[in-house]
C-alpha positions as CSV (number, residue, x, y, z in Angstrom):
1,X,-5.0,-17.5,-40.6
2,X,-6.7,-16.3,-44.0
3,X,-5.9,-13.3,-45.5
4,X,-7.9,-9.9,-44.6
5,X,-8.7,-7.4,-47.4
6,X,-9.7,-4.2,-45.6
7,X,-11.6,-1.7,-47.6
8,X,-12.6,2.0,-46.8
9,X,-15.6,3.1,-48.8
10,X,-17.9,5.8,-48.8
11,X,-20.8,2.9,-49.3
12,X,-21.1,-0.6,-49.6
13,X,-19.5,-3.4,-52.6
14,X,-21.3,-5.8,-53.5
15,X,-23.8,-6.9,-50.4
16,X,-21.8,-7.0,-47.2
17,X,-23.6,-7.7,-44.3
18,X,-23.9,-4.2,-42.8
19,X,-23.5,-3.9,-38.9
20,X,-25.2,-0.4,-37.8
21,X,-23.8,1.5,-34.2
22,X,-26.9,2.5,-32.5
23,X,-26.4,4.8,-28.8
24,X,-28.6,3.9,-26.2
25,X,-31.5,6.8,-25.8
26,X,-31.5,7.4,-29.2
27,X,-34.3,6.6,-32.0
28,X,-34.6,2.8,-32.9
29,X,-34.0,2.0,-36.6
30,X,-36.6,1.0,-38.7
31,X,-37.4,-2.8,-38.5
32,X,-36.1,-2.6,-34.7
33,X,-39.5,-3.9,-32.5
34,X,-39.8,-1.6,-29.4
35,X,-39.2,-3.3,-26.5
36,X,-36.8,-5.8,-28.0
37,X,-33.6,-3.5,-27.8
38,X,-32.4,-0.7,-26.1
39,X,-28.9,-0.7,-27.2
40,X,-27.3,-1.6,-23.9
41,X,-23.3,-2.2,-24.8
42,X,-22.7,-5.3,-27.3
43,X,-26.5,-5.9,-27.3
44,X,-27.7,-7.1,-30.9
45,X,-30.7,-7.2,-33.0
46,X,-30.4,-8.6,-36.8
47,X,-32.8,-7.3,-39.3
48,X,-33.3,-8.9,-42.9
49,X,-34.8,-8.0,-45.8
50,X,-34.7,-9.6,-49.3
51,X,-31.2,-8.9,-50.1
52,X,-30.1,-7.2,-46.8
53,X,-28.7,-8.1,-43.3
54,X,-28.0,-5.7,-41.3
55,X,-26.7,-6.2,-37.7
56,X,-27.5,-3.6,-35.3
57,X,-25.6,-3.5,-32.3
58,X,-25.5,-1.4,-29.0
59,X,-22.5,1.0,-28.0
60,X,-24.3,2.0,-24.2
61,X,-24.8,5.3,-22.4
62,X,-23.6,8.5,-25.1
63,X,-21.8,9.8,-21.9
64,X,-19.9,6.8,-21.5
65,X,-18.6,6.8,-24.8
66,X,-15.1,5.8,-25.5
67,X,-12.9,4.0,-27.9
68,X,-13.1,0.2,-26.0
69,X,-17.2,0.7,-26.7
70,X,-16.8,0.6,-29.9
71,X,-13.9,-1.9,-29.7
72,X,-16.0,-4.2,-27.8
73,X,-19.5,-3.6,-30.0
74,X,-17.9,-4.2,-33.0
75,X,-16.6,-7.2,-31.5
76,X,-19.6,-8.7,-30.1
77,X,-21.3,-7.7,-34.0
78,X,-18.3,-9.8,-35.6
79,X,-18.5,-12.5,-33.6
80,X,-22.2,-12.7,-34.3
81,X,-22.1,-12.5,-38.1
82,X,-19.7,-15.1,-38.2
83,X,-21.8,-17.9,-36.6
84,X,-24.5,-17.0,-39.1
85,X,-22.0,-17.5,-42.2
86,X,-20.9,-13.9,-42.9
87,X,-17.4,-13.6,-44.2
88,X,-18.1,-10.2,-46.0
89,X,-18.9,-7.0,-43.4
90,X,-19.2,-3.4,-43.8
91,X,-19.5,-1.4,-40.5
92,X,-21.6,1.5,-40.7
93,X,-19.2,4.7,-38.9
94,X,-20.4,7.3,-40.9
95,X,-21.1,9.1,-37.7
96,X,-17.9,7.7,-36.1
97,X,-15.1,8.9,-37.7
98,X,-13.1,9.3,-34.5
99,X,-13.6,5.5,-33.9
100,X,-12.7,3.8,-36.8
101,X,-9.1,2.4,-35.5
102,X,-10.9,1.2,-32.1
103,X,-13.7,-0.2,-34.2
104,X,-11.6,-2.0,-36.8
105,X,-9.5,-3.8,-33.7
106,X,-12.1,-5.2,-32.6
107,X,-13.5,-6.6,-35.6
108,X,-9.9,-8.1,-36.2
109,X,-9.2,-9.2,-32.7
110,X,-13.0,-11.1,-32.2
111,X,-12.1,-12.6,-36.0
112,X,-9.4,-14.9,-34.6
113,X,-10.7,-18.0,-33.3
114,X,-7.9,-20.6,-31.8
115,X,-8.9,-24.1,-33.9
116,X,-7.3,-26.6,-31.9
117,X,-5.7,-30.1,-33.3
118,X,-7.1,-33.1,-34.8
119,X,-10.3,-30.9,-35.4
120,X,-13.3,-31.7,-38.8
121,X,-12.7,-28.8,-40.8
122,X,-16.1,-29.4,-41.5
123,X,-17.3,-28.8,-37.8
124,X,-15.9,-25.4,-37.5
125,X,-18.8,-23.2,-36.0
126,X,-18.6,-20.3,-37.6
127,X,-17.3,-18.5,-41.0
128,X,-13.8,-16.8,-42.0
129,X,-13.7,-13.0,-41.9
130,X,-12.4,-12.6,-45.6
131,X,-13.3,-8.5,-46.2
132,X,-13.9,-6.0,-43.6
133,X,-15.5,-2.8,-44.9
134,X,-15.9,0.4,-43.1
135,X,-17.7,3.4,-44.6
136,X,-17.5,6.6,-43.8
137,X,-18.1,10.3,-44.9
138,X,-15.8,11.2,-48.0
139,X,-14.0,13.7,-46.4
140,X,-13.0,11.4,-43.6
141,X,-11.6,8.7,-45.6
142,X,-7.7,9.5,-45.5
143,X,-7.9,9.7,-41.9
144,X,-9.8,6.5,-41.6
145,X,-7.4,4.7,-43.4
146,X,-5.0,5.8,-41.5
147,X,-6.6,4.8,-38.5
148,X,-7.5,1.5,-39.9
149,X,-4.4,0.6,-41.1
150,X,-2.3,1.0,-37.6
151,X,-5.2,-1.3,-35.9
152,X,-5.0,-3.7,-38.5
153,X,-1.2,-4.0,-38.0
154,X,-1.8,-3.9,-34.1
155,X,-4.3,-6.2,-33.8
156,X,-3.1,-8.6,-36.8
157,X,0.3,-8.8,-34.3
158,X,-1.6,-9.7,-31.4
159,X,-3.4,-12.2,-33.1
160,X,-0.3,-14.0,-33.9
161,X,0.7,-13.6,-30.5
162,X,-2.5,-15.1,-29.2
163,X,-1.8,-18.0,-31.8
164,X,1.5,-18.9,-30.5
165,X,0.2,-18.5,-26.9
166,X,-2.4,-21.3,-26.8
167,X,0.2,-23.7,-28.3
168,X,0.9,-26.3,-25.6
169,X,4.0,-27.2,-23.8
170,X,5.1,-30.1,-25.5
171,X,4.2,-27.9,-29.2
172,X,6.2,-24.8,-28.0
173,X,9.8,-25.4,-26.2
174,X,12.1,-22.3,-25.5
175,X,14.3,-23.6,-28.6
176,X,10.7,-23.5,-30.6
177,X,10.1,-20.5,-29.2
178,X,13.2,-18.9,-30.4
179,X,12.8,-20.4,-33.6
180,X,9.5,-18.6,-34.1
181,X,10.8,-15.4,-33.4
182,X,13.7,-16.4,-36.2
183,X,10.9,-17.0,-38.6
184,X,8.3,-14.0,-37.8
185,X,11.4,-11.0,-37.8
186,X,11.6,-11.9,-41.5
187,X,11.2,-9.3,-44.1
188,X,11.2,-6.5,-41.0
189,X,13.6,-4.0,-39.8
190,X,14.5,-6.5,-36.9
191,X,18.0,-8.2,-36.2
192,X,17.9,-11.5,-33.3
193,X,20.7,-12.9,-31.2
194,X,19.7,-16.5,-29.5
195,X,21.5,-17.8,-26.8
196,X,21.7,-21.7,-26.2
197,X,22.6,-23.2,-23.3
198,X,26.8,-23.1,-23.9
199,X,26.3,-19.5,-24.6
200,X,24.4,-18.7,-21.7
201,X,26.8,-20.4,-19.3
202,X,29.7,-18.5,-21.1
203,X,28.0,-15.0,-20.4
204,X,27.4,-16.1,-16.9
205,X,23.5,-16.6,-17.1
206,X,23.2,-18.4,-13.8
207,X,19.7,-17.2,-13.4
208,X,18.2,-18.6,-16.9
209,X,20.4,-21.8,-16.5
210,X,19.5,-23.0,-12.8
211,X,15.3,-22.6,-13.8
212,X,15.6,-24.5,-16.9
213,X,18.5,-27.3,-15.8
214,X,15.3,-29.3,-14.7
215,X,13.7,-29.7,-18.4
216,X,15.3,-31.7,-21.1
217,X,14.3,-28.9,-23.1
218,X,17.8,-26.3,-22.5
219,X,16.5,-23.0,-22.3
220,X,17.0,-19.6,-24.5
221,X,17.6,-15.9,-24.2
222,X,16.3,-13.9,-27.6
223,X,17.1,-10.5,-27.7
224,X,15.7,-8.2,-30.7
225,X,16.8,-5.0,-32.1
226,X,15.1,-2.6,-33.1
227,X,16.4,0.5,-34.8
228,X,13.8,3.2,-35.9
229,X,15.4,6.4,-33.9
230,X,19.2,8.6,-33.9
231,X,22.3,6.3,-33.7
232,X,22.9,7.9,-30.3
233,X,19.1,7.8,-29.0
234,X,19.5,5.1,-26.2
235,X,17.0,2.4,-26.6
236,X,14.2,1.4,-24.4
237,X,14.6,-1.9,-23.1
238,X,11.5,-4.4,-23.3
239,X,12.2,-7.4,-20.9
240,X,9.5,-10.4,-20.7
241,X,9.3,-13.6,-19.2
242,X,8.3,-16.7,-21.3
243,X,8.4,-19.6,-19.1
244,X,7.1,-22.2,-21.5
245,X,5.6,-24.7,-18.9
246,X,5.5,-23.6,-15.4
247,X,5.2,-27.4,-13.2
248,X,6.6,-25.4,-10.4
249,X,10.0,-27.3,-10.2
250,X,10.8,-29.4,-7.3
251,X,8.4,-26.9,-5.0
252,X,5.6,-28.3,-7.3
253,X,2.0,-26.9,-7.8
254,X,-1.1,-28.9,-7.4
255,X,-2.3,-30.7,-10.4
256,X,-5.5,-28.8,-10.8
257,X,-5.3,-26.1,-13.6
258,X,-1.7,-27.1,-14.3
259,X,-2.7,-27.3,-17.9
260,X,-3.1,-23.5,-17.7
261,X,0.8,-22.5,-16.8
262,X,1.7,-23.6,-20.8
263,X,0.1,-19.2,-20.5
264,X,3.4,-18.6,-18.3
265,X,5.0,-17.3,-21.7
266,X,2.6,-14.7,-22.5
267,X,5.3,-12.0,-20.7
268,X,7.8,-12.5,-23.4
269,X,5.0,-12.8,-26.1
270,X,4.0,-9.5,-25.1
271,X,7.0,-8.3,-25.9
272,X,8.0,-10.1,-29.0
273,X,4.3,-8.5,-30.4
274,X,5.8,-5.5,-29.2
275,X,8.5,-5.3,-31.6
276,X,6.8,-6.4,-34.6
277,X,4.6,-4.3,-34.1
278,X,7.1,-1.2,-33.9
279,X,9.1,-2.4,-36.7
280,X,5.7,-2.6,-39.1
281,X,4.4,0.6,-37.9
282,X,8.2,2.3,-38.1
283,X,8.2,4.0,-35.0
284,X,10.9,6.8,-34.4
285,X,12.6,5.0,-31.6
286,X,15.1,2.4,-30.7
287,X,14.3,-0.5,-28.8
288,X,15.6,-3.5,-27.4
289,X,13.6,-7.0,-26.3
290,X,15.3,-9.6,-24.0
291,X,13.2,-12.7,-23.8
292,X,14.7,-15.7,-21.1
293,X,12.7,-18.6,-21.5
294,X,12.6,-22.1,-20.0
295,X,10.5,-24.8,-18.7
296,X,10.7,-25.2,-15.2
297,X,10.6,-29.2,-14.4
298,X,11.5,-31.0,-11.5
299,X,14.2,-33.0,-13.2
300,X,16.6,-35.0,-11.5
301,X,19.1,-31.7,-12.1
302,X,16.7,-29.7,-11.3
303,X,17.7,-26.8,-9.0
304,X,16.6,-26.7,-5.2
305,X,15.3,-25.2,-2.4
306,X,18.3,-23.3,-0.8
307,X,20.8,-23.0,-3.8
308,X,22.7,-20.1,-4.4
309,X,22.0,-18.8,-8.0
310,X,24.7,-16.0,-9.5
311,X,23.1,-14.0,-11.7
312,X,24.8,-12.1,-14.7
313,X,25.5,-8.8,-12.8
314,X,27.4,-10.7,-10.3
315,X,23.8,-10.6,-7.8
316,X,22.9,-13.7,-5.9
317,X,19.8,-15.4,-5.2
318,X,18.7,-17.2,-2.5
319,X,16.2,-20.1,-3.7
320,X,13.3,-20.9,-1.0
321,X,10.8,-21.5,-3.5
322,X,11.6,-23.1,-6.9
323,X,8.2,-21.8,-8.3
324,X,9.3,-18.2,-7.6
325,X,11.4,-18.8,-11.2
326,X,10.2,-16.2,-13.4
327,X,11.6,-13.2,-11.6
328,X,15.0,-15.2,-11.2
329,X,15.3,-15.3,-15.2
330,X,14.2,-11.9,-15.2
331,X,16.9,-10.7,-13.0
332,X,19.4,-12.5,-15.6
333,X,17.7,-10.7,-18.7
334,X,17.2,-7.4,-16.7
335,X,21.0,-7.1,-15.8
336,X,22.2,-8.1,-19.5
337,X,20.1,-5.1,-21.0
338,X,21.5,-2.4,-18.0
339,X,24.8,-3.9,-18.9
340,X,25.1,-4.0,-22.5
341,X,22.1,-1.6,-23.7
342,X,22.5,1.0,-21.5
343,X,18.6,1.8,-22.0
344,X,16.7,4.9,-20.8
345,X,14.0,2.7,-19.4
346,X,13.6,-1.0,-18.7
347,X,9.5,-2.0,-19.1
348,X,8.9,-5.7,-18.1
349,X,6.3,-8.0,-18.5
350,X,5.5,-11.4,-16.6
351,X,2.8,-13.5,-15.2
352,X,4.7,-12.8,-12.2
353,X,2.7,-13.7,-9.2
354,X,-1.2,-14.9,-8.1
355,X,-1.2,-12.3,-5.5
356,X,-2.1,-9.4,-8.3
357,X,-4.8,-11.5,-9.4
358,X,-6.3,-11.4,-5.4
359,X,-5.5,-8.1,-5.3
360,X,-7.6,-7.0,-8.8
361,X,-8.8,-10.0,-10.8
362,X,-8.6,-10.4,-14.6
363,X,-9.6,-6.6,-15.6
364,X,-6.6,-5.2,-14.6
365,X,-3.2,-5.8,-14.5
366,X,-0.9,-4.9,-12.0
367,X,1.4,-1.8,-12.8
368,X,4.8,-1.2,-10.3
369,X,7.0,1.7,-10.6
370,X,8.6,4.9,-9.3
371,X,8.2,6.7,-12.2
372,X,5.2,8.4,-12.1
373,X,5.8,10.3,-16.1
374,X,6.0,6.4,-17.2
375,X,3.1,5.4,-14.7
376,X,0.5,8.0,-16.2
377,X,1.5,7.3,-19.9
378,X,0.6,3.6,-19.4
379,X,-2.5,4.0,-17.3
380,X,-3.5,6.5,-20.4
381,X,-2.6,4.2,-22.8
382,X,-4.5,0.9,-21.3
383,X,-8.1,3.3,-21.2
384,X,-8.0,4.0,-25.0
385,X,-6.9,0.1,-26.1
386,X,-8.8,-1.1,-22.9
387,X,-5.9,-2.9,-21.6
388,X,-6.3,-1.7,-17.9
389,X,-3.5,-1.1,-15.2
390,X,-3.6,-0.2,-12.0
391,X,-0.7,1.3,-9.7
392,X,0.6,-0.6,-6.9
393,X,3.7,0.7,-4.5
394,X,7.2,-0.9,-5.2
395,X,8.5,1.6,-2.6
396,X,11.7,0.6,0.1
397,X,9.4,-1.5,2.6
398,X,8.9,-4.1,-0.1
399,X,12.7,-4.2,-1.0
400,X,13.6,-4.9,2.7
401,X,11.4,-8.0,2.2
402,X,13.4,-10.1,-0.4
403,X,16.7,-9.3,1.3
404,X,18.6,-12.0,2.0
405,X,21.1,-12.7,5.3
406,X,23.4,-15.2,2.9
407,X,22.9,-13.4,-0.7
408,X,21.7,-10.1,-2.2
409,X,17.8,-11.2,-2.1
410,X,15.6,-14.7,-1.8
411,X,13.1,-15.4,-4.4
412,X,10.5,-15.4,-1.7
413,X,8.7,-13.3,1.1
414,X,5.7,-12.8,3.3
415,X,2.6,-13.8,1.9
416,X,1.1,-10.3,2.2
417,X,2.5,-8.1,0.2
418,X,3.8,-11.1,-2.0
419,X,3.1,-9.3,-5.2
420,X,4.5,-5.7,-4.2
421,X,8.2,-7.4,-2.7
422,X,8.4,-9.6,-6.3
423,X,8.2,-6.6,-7.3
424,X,10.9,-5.1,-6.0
425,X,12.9,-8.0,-6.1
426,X,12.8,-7.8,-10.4
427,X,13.2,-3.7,-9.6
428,X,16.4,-4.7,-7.8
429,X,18.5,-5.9,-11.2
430,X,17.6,-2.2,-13.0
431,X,19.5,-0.6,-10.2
432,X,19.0,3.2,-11.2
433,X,17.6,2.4,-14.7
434,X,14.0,3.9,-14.7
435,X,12.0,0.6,-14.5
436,X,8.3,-0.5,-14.7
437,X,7.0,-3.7,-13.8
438,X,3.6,-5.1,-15.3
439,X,2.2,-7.8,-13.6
440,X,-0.2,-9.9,-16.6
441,X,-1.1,-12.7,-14.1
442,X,-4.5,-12.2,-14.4
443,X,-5.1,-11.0,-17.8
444,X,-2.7,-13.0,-19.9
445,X,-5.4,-15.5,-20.8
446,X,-9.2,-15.8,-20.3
447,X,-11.8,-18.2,-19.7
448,X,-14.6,-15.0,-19.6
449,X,-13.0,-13.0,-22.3
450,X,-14.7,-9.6,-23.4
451,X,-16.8,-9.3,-26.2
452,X,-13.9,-8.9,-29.0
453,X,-12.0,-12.1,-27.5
454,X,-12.3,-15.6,-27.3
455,X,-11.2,-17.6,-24.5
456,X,-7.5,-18.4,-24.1
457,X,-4.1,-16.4,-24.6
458,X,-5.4,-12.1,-24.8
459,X,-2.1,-11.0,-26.2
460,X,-2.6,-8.1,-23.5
461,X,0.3,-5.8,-23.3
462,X,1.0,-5.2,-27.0
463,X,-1.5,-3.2,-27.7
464,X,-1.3,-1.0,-24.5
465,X,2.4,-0.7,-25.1
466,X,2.9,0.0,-28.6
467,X,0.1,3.0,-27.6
468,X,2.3,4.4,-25.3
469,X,5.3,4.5,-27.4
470,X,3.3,5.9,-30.2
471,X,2.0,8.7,-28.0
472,X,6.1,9.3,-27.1
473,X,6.5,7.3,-23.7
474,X,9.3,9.5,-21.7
475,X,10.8,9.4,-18.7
């Protein structure tokens, strides 16, 4: 990815292509033919003069006005200017000082643009964003870099993340995957612990072990420290599955849109974004991240329907669905951060089931816990990034689902329901640990992405959880 210069001005340098905020009701600029815009969200009109272009773009309704409007506008003005050859842009916020982190994301985030392999460099269909200018009112320009600089950390991470997500199955094994994480904790306040296949059978990670014994690719547990709080401030535990290709196992899915479970990683990408995140921002807390990954094959060792699966609390699983894998390595990496980290919260991430994406499609992803402090800080947090959750029960009736006669719980249940007892089932391996549960199914990748995205891995999750640990996530 080319490297970003971001610049805060109080006008433009040099001759940027200027992209102008216009609210829907409001005057038209001059140049702007009445009738041909009415600055609905993300609409556009360009206007040109002899040494001018200047992008006009629509932010909606003034009373629907929030940060994601002008995430998404300046998106959809980004994405435009690119196709017609811009690489320099200044965005006009002079009356939008409040705006200017939400407005920078987006510019970032609808600048990356997955390439592909084997492509002509030549072909490429639209231009690198090389300098990003915002300008602003003098006496708003310390807080607007402020602003600026947090989103371009935040959305720079996400873009990586996104980067690493589209990589295919055969480009991105668990050992690859752990190798990446080696490479991008460099230079930050981060310290990594990998576990191979002899370490995880000497710890007692049955659950990690049994999903990946299928693939000739041995699967990995990364953890990641994080250390920006007290010594004795006890961490908050990030858990996140990265299953790196998802055939199903022996209980194997249909062939069509296979291709798209190489996204069954995004969980643990979430949270690997996560922490580099925190580290480059320094946020005043501790945290931990426990990533299993694997790639769940039916192999002729892989595990079967009806095997017994020891976990590494001592819990046993009950297998009558190998496709059900993801919460059994999250039970594995849930248990190992109760056990060792002692954490005052456990927050996981997964593309866990397809029932949250019946239940509320790609918008939203599906948000499960008791806690109802942690429950209104992230459904806060996902409005201003515009990574939406919505709250779904994980209350006792779904736990009686996924108990077993033969072990503690079975990796499957009733259709209805199915994604409220998997649920519980992950919720079961916290114990008393204040947990939360975030089901990404449907929003880990796109094929009808929003107007700051392209199509393919979203990264969603860092950006909604780094805002709620910046705005002091509690208990």
């Amino acid at each position: 990815m080319a490297t970003l210069k971001i610049d805060i001005n109080t006008s433009p340098v040099g001759t940027p292509d200027l992209v102008t905020f216009f609210i829907k009701g409001s005057a038209l600029p001059a140049g702007v033919p009445s009738g041909e815009f009415d600055g609905a969200l993300c609409s556009t009109v360009l206007l040109r003069d002899k040494t001018q272009r200047t992008l006009v773009v629509g932010l909606g309704d003034k009373e629907k006005l929030e940060p994601d409007s002008f995430r998404r506008a300046a998106g959809a003005a980004i994405k435009h200017l690119l196709k017609i050859g811009s690489s320099d842009i200044a965005l006009e916020l002079f009356s939008h000082a409040d705006y200017v982190g939400a407005a920078v994301e987006g510019a970032i985030l609808a600048s990356y643009k997955f390439e592909g392999f084997g492509k002509d460099p030549s072909k490429k269909t639209r231009a690198i964003l090389t300098h990003l200018q915002v300008l602003i009112e003098e006496h708003e320009v310390t807080n607007a870099r402020l602003q600026a600089n947090q989103a371009e950390i935040i959305s720079t991470v996400t873009n990586t993340i996104r980067e690493i997500g589209n990589l295919p199955g055969n480009m991105l094994t668990p050992a690859i995957l752990a190798e990446k994480a080696q490479e991008l904790i460099q230079d930050r306040a981060l310290t990594i612990k990998v576990w191979n296949e002899r370490h995880l059978e000497r710890d007692g990670f049955g659950g990690i072990l049994a999903v990946g014994q299928g693939s000739v690719h041995p699967p990995r547990l990364i953890v990641l420290e994080y250390k920006g709080g007290g010594k004795k401030d006890a961490p908050v535990a990030l858990v996140g599955k990265a299953v790196t290709f998802d055939t199903g196992g022996i209980s194997i899915k249909p062939g069509a849109q296979m291709d798209e479970m190489k996204f069954d990683k995004m969980g643990g990408l979430a949270v690997l974004g996560i922490m580099l995140a925190a580290a480059d921002l320094k946020l005043p807390l501790n945290l931990v991240a426990l990533i299993p990954s694997a790639e769940n094959m039916p192999g002729p060792d892989a595990y079967r329907p009806g095997d017994i699966i020891t976990t590494r609390d001592g819990k046993t699983v009950e297998v009558l669905n190998t496709d059900a894998e993801g919460r059994i390595i999250l039970a594995d990496a849930i248990a190992h951060a109760r056990l060792t980290y002692k954490p005052s919260a456990i927050l996981e991430y997964s593309t866990l089931t397809g029932a949250v994406i019946m239940a509320l499609g790609h918008r939203r992803a599906g948000l499960f816990t008791s806690e109802l402090k942690l429950r209104d800080a992230l459904v806060a947090a996902g409005k201003t990034v515009g990574e939406l959750v919505w709250p779904m029960p994980i209350d006792e009736e779904y736990r009686e689902n996924v108990l077993s006669e033969i072990a503690t719980a079975k990796n499957t249940s009733f259709r209805e329901g199915s994604a409220c007892s998997s649920a519980s089932f992950v919720k079961l391996w916290a114990e008393d640990v204040p947990f939360v549960h975030i089901d990404i199914a449907g929003t880990a990748w796109t094929t009808k992405p929003p107007a700051y995205l392209e199509g393919g891995a979203t990264g969603f999750g860092v950006r909604l959880m780094v805002q709620a640990l910046k705005a002091g996530l509690t208990v």
